[in-house]
C-alpha positions in Angstrom: 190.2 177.5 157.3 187.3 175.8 155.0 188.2 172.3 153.7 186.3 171.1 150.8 184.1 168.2 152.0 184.9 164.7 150.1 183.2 163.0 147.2 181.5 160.4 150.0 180.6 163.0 152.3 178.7 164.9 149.2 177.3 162.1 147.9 176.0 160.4 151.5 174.5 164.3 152.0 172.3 163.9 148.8 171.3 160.6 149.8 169.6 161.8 152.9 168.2 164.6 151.7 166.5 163.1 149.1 165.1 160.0 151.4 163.9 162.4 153.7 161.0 163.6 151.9 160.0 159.8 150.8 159.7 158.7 154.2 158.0 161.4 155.8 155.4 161.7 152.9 155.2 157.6 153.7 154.6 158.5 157.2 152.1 160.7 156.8 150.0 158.4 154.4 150.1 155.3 156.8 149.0 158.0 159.8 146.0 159.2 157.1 144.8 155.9 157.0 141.5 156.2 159.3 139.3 153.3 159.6 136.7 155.5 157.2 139.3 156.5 154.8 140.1 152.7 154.1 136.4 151.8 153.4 136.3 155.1 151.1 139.1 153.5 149.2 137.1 150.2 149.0 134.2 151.2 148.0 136.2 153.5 145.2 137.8 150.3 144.1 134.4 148.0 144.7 132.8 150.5 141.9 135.7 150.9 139.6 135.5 147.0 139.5 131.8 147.0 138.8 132.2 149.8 136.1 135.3 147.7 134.5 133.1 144.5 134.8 130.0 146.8 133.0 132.1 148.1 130.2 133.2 144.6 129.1 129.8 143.6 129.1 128.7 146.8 126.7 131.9 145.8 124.8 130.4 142.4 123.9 127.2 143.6 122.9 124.9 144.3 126.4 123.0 147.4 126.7 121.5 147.9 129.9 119.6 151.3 128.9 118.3 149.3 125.4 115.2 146.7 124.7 114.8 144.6 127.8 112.6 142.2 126.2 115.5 139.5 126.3 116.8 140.7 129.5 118.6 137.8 130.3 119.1 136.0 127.4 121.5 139.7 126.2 123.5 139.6 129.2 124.2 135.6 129.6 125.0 136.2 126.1 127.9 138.9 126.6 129.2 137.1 129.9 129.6 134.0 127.3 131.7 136.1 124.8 133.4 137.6 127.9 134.2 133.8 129.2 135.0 132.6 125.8 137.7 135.2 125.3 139.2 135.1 129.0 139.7 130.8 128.0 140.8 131.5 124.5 137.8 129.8 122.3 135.9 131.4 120.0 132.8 132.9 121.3 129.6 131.2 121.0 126.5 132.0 118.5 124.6 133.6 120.7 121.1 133.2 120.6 118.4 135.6 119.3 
């Protein structure tokens, strides 16, 4: 004869099913994790840092392809407005 299985037995069946795939899909990323994918993934976040850290720049008026007569003077001036915003002041006049 087939007996119906319980409400707890149902529900405990689910449970494990569905934390099955989570820790095996955990498993195999901390196995994938070879000495050269690690530096891959800092390097990947080393340039998104460096492309985050240039757009800000752009955004407060530095362009590295533009007149680089006041080389400088431009992009002291946009890390100033960056600074100024980050403490909450108003940014500087920046110089011509």
């Amino acid at each position: 004869m087939f007996r119906k299985p319980s409400l707890a037995v149902l529900v405990l069946s689910a449970a494990a099913l569905t934390a099955l795939p989570v820790a095996s899909a955990f498993a195999q990323d901390a196995a994938a994790s070879t000495p050269k994918e690690v530096k891959k993934a800092q390097r990947k976040a080393a340039r998104e840092k460096k492309n985050a850290e240039l757009s800000q720049l752009e955004k407060n008026g530095y362009n590295p392809n533009g007149e680089q007569n006041n080389y400088p003077q431009n992009l002291q001036n946009a890390q100033r407005k960056i600074d100024a915003q980050k403490a909450g002041k108003p940014a500087p006049a920046s110089a011509p």
